[in-house]
C-alpha positions as CSV (number, residue, x, y, z in Angstrom):
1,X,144.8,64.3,33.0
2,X,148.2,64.5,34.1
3,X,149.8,67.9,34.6
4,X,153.8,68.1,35.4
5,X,155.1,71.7,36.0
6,X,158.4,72.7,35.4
7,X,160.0,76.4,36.3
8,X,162.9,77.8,37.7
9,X,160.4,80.0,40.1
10,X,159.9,77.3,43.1
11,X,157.8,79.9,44.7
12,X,154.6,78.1,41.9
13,X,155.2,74.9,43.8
14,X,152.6,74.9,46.4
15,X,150.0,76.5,43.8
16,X,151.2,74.1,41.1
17,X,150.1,70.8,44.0
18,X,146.5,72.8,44.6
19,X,145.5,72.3,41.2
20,X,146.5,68.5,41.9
21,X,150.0,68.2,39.7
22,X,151.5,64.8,39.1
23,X,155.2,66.3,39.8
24,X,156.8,69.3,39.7
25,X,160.1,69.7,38.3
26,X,162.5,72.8,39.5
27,X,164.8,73.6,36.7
28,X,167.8,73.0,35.5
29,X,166.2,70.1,34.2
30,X,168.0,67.3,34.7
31,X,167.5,63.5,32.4
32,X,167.5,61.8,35.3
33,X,164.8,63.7,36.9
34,X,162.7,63.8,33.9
35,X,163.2,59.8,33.1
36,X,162.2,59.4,37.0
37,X,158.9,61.4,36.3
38,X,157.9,59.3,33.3
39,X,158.6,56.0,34.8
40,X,156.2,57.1,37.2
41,X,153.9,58.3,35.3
42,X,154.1,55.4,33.1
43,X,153.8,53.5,36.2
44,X,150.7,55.4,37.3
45,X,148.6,54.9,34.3
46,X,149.3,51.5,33.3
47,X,148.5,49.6,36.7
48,X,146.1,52.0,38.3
49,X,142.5,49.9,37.8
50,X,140.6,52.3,34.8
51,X,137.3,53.6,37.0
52,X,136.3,55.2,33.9
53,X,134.4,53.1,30.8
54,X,134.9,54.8,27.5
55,X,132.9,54.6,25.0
56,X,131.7,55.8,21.6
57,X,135.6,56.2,20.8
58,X,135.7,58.0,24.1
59,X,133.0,60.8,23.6
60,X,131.3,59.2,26.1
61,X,132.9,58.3,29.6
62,X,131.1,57.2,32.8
63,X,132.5,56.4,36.3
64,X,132.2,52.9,36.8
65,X,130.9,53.0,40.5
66,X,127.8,55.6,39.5
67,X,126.9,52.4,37.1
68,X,124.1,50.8,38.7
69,X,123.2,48.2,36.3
70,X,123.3,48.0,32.3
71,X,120.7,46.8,30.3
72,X,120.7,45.5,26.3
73,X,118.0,46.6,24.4
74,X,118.9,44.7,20.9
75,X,122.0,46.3,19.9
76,X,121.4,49.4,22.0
77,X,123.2,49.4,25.8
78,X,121.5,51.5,28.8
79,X,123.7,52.7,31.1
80,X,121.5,53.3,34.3
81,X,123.6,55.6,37.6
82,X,122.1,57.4,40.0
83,X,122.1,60.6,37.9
84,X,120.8,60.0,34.2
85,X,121.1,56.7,31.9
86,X,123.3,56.8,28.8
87,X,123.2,55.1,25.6
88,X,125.6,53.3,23.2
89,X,125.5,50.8,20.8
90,X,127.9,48.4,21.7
91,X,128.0,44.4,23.0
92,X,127.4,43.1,26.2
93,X,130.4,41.0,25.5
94,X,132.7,43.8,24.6
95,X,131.6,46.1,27.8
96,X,131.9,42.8,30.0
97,X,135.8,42.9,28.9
98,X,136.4,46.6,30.3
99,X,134.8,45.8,33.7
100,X,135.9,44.8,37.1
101,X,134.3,41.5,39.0
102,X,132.0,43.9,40.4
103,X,130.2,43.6,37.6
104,X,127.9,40.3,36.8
105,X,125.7,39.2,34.2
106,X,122.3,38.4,35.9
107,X,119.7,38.2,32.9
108,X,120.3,38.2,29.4
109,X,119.3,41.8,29.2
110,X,120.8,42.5,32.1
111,X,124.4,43.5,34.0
112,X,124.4,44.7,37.8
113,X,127.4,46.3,40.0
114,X,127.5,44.2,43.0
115,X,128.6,47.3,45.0
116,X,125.2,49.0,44.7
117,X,122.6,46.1,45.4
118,X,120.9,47.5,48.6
119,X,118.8,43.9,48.6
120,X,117.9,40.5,46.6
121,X,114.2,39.4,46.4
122,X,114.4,36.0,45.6
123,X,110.9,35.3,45.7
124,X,110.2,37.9,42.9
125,X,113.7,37.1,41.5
126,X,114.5,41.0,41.4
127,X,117.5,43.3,42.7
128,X,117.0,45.9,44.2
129,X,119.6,48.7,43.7
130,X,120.6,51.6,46.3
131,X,118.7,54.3,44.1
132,X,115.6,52.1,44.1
133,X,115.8,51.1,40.6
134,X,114.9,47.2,39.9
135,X,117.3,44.6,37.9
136,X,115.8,40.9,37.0
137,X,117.3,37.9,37.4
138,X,116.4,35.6,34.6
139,X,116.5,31.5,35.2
140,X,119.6,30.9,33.3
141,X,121.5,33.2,35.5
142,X,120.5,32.8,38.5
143,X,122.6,29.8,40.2
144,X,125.8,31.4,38.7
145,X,124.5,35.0,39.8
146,X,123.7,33.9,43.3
147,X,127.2,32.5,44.0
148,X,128.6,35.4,42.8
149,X,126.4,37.5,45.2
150,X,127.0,35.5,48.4
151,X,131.0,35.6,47.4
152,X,131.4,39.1,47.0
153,X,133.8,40.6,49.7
154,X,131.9,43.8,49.8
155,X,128.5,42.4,50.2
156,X,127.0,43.3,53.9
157,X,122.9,43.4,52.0
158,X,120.7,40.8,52.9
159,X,118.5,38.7,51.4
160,X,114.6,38.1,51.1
161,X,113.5,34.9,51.1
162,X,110.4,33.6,50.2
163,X,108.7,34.0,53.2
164,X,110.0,37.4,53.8
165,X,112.4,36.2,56.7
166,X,115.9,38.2,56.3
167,X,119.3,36.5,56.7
168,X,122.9,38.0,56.5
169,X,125.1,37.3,53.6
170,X,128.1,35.0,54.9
């Protein structure tokens, strides 16, 4: 939300910015102040990257960083975060189109958030999130999912080989 004050009393400005306020605006009101505002505003909303995913016509809205992983159960998606798991009935494809490149498709049931992998078990072909909650990698992914993986510029997780030995992500 985006709250913009405007008063003759500047003695509200400092408790107008606690409350976090976009701008504040000390009348008289002038166009050009007011057209300055909205360009920013307009500015603001339309290139800031969206961190929220709406959906259910926005009754439902989730942080895209708590997202751990999303799986599809038929037509049903599970929304796994730290906190709790939420529902919707909507597409993969769809969802895919509303999230960053820190989100890849690594099973056909399943979609992770490369930020919160604390490890890859290759051997078992599993992910392993931060919250200790487990995402499969299914054959037809994997290549593609792997390359993705070792590419990420946040990654700093290792992986598991087969034999267990550990080596860094470069």
């Amino acid at each position: 939300m985006y709250l913009i004050f405007t008063t003759a009393h500047l003695e509200y400005a400092m408790i107008a910015y606690k409350v976090k306020t976009f701008d504040y605006i000390a009348k008289p009101l002038t166009l050009e102040r007011l057209e300055e505002t909205v360009e920013r505003l307009f500015n603001d909303i339309f290139h800031a990257p969206a961190n929220y995913l709406k959906l259910d016509n926005g009754k439902l809205v989730i942080n895209k960083e708590d997202i751990n992983y999303i799986k599809r159960n038929g037509m049903k998606l599970t929304f796994y975060t730290g906190s709790r798991d939420y529902e919707s009935y909507t597409s993969f494809t769809k969802i895919q189109n509303q999230l960053s490149n820190d989100f890849v498709r690594c099973h056909k049931s399943y979609m992770v958030n490369l930020n919160n992998i604390s490890r890859v078990e290759m051997s078992n072909n599993i992910i392993v999130l931060k919250d200790n909650s487990i995402c499969y990698i299914g054959p037809k992914y994997k290549n593609e999912f792997m390359e993705v993986f070792k590419n990420h510029e946040s990654i700093t997780n290792y992986l598991v080989s087969a034999n267990n030995a550990q080596y860094a992500n470069g």
